[in-house]
DODO-128846 format. One record per residue: residue number from 1; residue in one letter; x, y, z of N, C-alpha, C in turn. Coordinates in steps of 0.05 Angstrom, whole numbers. Layout:
resi; resn; n.east; n.north; n.up; ca.east; ca.north; ca.up; c.east; c.north; c.up
NUM; A; X; Y; Z; X; Y; Z; X; Y; Z
...
END
This chain:
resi; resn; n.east; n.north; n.up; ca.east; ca.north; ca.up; c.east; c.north; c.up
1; X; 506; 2742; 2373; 517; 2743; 2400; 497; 2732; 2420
2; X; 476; 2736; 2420; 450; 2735; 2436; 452; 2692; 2433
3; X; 449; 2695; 2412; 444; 2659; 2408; 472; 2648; 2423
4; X; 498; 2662; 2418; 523; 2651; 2436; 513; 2653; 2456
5; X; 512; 2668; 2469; 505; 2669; 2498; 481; 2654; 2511
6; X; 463; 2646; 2501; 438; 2619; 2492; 456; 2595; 2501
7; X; 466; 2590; 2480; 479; 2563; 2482; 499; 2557; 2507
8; X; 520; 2584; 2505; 533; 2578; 2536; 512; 2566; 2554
9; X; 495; 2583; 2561; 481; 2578; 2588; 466; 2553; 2587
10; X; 458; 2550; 2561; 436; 2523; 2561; 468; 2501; 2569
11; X; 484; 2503; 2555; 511; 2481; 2554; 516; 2473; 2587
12; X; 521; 2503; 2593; 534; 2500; 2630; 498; 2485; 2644
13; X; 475; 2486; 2642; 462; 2478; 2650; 450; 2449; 2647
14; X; 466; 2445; 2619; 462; 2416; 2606; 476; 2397; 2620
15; X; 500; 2404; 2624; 526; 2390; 2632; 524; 2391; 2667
16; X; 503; 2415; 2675; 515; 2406; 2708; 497; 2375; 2714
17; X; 472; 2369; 2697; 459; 2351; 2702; 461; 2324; 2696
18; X; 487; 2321; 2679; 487; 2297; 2665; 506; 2278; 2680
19; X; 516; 2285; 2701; 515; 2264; 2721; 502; 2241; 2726
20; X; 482; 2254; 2739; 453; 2246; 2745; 440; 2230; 2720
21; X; 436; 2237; 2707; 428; 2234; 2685; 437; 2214; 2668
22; X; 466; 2210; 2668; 481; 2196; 2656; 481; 2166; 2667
23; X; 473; 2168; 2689; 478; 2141; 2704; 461; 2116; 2696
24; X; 438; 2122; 2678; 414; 2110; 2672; 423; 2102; 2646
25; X; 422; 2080; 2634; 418; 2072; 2601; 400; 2090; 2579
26; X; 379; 2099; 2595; 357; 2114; 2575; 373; 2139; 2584
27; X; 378; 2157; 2601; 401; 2180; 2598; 414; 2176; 2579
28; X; 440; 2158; 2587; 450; 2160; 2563; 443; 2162; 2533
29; X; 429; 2148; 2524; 419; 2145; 2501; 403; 2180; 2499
30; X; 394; 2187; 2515; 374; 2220; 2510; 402; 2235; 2507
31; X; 424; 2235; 2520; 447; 2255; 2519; 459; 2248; 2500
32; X; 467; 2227; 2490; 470; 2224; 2457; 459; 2228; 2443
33; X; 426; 2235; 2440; 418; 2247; 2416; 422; 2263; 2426
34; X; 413; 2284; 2442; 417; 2313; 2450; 438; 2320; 2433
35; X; 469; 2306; 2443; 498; 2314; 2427; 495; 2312; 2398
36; X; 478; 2294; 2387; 474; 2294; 2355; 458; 2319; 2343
37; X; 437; 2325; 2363; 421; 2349; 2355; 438; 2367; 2350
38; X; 448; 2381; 2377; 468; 2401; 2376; 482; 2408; 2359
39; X; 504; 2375; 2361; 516; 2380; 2326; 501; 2386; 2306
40; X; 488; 2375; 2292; 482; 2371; 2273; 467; 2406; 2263
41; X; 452; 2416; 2290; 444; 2441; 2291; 458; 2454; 2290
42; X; 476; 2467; 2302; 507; 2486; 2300; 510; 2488; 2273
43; X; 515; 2468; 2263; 535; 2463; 2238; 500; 2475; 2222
44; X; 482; 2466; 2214; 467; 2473; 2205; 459; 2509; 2194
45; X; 460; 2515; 2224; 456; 2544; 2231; 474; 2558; 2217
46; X; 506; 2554; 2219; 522; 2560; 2212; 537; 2557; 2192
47; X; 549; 2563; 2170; 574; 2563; 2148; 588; 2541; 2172
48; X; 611; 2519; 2156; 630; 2509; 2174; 650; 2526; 2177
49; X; 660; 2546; 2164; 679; 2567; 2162; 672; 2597; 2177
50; X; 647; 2592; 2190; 626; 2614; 2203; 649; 2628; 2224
51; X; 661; 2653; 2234; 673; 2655; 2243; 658; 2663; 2280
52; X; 669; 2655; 2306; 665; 2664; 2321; 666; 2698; 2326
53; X; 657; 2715; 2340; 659; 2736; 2338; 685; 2742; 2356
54; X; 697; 2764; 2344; 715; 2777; 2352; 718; 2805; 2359
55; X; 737; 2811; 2379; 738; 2837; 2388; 756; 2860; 2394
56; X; 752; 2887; 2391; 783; 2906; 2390; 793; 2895; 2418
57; X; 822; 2907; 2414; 837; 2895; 2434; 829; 2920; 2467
58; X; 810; 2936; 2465; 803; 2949; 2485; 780; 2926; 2499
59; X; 766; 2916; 2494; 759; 2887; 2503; 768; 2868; 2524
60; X; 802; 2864; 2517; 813; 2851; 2524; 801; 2850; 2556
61; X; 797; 2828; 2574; 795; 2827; 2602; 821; 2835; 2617
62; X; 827; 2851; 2640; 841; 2859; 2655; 854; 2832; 2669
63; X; 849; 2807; 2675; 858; 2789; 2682; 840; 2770; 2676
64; X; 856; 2742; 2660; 847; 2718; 2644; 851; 2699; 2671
65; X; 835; 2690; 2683; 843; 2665; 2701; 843; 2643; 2688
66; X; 860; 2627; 2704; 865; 2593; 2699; 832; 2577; 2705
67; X; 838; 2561; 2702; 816; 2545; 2708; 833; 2512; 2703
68; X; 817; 2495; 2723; 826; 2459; 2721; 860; 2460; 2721
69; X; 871; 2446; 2718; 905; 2449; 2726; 909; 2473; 2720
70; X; 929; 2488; 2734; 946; 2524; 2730; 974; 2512; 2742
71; X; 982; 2493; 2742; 1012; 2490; 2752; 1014; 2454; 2747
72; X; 1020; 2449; 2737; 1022; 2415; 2729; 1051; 2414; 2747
73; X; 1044; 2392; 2767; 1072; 2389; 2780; 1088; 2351; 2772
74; X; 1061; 2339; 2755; 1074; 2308; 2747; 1093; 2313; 2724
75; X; 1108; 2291; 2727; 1125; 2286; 2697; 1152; 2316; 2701
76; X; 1153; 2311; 2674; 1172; 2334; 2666; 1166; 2358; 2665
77; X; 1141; 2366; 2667; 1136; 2396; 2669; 1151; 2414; 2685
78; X; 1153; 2408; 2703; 1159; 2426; 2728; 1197; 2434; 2721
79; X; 1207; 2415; 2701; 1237; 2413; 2692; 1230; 2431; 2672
80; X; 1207; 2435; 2654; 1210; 2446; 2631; 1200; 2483; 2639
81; X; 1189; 2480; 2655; 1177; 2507; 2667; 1202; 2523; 2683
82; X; 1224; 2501; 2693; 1249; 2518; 2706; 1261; 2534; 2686
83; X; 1269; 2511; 2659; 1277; 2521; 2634; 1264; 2547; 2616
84; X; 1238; 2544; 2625; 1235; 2573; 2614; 1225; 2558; 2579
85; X; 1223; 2531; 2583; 1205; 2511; 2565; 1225; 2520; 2528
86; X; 1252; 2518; 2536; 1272; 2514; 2523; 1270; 2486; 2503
87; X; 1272; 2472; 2515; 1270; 2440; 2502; 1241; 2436; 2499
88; X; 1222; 2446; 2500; 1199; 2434; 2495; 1186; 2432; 2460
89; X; 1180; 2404; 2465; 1172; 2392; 2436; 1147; 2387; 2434
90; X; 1130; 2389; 2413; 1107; 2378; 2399; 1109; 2367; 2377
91; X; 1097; 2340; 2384; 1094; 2324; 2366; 1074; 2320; 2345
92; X; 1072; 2322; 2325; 1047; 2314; 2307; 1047; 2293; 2295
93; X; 1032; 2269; 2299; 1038; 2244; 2299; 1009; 2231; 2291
94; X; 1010; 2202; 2292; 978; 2184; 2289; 987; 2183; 2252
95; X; 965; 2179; 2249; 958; 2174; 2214; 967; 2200; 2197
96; X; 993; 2204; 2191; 999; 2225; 2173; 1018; 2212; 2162
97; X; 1032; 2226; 2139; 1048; 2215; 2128; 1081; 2222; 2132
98; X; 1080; 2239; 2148; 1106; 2259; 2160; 1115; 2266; 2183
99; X; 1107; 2247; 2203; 1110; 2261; 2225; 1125; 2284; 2241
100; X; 1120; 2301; 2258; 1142; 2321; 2269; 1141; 2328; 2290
101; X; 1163; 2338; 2297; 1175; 2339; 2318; 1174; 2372; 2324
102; X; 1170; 2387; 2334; 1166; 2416; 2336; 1174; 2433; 2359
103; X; 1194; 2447; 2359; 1206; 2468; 2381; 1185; 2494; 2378
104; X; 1190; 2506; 2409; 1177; 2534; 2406; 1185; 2548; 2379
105; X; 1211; 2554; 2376; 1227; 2573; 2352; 1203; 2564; 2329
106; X; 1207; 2539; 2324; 1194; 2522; 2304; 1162; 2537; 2292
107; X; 1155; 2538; 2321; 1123; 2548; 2319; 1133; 2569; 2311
108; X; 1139; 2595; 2329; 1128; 2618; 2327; 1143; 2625; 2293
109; X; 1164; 2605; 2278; 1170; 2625; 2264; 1151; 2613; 2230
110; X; 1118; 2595; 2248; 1101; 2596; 2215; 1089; 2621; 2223
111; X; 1079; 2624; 2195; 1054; 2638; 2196; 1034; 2640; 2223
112; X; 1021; 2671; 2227; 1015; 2665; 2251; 997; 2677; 2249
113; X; 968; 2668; 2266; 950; 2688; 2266; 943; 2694; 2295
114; X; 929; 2724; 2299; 920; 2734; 2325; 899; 2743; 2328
115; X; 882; 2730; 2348; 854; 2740; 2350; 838; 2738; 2380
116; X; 823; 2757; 2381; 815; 2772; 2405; 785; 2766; 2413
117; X; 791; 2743; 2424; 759; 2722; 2432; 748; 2727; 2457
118; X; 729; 2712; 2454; 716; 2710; 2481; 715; 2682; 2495
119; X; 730; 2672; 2517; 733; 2641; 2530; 709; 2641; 2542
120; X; 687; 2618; 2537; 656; 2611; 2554; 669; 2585; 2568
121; X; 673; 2591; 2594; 681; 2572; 2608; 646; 2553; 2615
122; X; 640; 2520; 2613; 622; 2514; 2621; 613; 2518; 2653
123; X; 624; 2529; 2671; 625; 2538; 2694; 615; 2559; 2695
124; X; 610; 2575; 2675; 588; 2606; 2673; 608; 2634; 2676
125; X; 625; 2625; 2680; 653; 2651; 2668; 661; 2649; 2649
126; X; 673; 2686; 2637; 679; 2681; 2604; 700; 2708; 2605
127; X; 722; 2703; 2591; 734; 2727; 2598; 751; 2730; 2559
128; X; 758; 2750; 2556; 759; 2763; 2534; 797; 2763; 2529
129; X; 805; 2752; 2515; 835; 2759; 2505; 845; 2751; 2476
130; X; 871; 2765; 2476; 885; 2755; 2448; 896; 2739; 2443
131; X; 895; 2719; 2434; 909; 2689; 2429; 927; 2695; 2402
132; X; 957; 2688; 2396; 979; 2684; 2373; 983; 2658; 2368
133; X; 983; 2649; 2349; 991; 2622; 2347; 989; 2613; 2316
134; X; 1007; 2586; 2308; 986; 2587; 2283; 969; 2571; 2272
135; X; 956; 2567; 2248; 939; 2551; 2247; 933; 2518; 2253
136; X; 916; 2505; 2271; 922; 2477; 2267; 920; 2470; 2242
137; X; 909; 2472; 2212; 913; 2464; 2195; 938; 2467; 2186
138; X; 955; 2490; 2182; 984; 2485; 2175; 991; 2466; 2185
139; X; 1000; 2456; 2205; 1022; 2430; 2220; 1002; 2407; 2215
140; X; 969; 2404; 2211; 962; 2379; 2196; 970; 2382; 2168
141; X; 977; 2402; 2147; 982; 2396; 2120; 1013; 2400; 2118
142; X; 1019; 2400; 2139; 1051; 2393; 2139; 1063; 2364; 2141
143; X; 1047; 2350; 2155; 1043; 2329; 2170; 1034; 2306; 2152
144; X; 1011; 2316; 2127; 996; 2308; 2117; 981; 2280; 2130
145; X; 953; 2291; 2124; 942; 2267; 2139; 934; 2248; 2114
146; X; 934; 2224; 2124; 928; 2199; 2112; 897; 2201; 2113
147; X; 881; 2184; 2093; 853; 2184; 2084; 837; 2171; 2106
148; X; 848; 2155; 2125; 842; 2142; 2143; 832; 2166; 2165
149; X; 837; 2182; 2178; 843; 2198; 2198; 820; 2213; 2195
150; X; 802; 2211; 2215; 774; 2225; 2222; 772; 2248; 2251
151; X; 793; 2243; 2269; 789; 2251; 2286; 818; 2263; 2293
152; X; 822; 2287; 2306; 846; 2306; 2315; 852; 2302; 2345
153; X; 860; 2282; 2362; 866; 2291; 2388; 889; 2302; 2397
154; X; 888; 2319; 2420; 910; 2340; 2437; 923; 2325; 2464
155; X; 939; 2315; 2458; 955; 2303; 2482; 968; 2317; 2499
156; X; 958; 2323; 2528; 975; 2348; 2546; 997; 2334; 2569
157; X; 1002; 2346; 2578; 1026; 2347; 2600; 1010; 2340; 2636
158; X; 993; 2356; 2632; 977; 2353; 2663; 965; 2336; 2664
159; X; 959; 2324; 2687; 946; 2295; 2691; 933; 2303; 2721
160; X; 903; 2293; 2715; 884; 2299; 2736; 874; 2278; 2754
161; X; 872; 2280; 2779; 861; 2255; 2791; 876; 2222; 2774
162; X; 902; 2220; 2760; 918; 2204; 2753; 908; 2201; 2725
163; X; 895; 2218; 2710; 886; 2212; 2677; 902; 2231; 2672
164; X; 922; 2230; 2639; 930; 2255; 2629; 901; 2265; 2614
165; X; 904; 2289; 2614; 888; 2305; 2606; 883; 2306; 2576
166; X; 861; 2302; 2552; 865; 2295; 2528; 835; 2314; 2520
167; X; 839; 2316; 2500; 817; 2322; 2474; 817; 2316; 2450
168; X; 790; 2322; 2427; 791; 2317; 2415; 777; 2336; 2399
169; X; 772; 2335; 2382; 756; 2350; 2350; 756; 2326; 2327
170; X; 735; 2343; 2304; 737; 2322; 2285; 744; 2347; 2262
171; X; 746; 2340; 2234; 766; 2344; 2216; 757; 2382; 2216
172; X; 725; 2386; 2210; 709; 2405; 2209; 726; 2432; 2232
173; X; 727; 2422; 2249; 738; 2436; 2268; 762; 2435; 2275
174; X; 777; 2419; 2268; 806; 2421; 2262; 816; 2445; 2244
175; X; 797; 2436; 2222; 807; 2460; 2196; 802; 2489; 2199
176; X; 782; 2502; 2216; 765; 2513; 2219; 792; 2542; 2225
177; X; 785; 2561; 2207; 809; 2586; 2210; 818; 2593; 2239
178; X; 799; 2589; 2260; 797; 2599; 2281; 812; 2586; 2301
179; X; 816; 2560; 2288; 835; 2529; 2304; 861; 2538; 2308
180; X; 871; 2551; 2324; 902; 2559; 2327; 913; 2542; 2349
181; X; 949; 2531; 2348; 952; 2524; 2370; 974; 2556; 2379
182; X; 955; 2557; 2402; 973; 2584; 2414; 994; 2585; 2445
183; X; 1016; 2607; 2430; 1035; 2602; 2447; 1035; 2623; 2463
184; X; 1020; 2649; 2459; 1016; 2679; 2470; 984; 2682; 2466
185; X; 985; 2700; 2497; 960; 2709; 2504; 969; 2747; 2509
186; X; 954; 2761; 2490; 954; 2792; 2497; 979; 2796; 2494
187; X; 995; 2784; 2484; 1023; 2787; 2469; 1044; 2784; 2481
188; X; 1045; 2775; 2499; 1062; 2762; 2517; 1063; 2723; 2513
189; X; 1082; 2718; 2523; 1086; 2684; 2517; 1061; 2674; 2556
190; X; 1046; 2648; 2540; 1029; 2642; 2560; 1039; 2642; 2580
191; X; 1029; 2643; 2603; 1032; 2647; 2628; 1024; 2615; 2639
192; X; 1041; 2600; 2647; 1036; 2573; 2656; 998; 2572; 2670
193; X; 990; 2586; 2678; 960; 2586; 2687; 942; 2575; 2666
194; X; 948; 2589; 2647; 943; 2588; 2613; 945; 2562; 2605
195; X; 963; 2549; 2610; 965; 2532; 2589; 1000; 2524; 2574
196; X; 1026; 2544; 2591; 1045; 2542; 2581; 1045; 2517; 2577
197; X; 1065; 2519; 2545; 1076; 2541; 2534; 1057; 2538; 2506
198; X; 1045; 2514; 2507; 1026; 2510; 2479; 998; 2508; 2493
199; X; 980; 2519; 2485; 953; 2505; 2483; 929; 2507; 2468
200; X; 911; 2509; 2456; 887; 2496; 2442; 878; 2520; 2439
201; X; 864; 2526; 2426; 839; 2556; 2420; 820; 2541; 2390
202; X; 801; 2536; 2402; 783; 2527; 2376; 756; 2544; 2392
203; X; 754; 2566; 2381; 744; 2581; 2391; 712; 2582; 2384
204; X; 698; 2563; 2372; 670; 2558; 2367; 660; 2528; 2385
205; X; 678; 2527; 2411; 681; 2507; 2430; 673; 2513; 2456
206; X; 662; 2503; 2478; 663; 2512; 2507; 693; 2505; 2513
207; X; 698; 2520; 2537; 734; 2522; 2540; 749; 2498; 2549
208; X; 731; 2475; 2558; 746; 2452; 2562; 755; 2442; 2541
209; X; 750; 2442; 2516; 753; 2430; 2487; 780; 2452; 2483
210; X; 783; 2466; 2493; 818; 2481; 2491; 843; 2478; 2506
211; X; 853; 2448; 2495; 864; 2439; 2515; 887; 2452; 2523
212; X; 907; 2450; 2546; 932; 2469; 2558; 949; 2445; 2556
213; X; 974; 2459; 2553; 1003; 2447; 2565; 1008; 2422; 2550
214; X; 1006; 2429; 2518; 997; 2407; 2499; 1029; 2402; 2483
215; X; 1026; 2374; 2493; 1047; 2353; 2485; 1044; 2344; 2458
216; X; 1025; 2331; 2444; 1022; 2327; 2420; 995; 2330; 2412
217; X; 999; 2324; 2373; 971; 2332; 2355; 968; 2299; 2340
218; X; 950; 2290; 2344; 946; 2262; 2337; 919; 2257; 2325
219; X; 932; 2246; 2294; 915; 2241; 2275; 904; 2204; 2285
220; X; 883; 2205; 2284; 867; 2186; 2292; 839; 2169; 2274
221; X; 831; 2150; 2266; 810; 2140; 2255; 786; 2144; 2273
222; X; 790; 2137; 2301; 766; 2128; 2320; 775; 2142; 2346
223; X; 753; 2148; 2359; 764; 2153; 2393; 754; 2132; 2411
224; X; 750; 2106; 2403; 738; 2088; 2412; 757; 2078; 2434
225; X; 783; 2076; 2421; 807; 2066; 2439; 823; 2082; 2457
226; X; 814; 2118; 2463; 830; 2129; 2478; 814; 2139; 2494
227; X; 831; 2135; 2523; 823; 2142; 2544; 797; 2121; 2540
228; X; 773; 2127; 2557; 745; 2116; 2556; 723; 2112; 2539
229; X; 746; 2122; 2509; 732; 2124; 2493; 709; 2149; 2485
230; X; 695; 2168; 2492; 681; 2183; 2504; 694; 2218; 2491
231; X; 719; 2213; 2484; 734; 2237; 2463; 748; 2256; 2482
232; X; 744; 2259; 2503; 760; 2271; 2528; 759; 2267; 2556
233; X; 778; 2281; 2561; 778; 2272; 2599; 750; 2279; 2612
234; X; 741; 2300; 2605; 711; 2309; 2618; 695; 2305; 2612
235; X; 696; 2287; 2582; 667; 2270; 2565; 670; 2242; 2584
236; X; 696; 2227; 2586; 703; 2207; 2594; 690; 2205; 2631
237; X; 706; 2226; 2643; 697; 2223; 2670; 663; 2234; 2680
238; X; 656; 2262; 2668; 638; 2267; 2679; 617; 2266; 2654
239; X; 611; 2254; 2637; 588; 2254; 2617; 587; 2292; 2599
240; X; 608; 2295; 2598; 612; 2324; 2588; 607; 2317; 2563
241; X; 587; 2334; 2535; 588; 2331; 2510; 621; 2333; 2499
242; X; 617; 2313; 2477; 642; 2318; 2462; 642; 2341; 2447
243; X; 610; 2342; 2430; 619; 2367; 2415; 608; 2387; 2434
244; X; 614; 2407; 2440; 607; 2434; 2450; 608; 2462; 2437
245; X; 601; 2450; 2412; 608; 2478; 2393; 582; 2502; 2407
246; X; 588; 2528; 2409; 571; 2548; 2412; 576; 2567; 2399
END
């Protein structure tokens, strides 16, 4: 727990500077190894199957705040949020051999797991709840992925400053038990602040890597070609690490 709480703070302190930092050729190049260290250290330190810690549901935080979009008002959302997110579909798509098409019903009636984490927002808040959902590996081995496909991105609904909002992972963390896409928080169906009605929990991640209000699951070779290339909207715009495992 001690070393989690290490890494949050070194992470939120890493990331407020790489602005700055980023703007230089030799930055860049130091914050790419930095990201290689990290990785390569995490994973080291750790089993890839290492579980984040978890906690009784007396834990739970008294109120989970939103953070970055809590109300997406572009596109169809705001039609699907009247509905009460009736018609809403996820797609699992890119390099598989099956693609699908997925209703809420759909989700909640796989296999499901529930677990009672702790969210490290890179902003230095962290609040404690129960996430339901079920595994991202089921709907990738439903899906089956093709031999080609290295990388998992999350396609969302909200769109920031005119980017939709995206992430990514690679296979390690895709599979990882802890990878749920969840539809309930503390046992209730998400609360649009959250992330209605789908969103992300890879819970050995800082909380931007958990993406909200997620439209599709996309099997991919490269992230070279989406968005900025860079693996997400906050790697892309503000020099945010891609991996942020803690």
């Amino acid at each position: 727990m001690k070393r989690r709480n290490f890494l949050v703070a070194a992470g939120a302190a890493f990331v407020a500077g790489c602005n700055r930092i980023a703007e230089t050729d030799v930055g860049k190049s130091l914050l790419d190894a930095a990201e290689g260290w990290h990785k390569g250290a995490h994973r080291l330190l750790t089993d890839r199957t290492a579980l984040a810690p978890e906690y009784p549901r007396s834990a739970i935080s008294p109120y989970f705040r939103g953070n970055g979009s809590t109300d997406p008002q572009n596109g169809d959302y705001p039609r699907h949020a009247e509905e009460g997110f009736a018609n809403w579909r996820l797609e699992v798509r890119g390099l598989v051999e099956n693609p699908l098409s997925l209703s809420l019903e759909n989700i909640r009636k796989l296999p499901q797991r529930s677990q009672v984490t702790r969210h490290d927002c890179v902003e230095g808040w962290s609040a404690i709840g129960e996430w339901t959902g079920p595994q991202l590996s089921l709907l990738l081995n439903a899906a089956g992925l093709l031999s080609q496909a290295k990388f998992i991105v999350f396609r969302c609904a909200d769109n920031l400053n005119g980017q939709d909002y995206y992430e990514s992972v690679d296979l390690v963390d895709a599979y990882h038990p802890q990878t749920i896409v969840a539809h309930s928080l503390n046992g209730e169906p998400l609360p649009i602040r959250n992330g209605a009605p789908l969103r992300m929990r890879i819970e050995r991640q800082l909380g931007y890597k958990h993406a909200k209000y997620l439209t599709a699951i996309e099997a991919v070779a490269s992230l070279d070609e989406i968005g900025k290339g860079q693996g997400g909207y906050w790697e892309d715009r503000a020099g945010y690490q891609w991996y942020a495992g803690i």
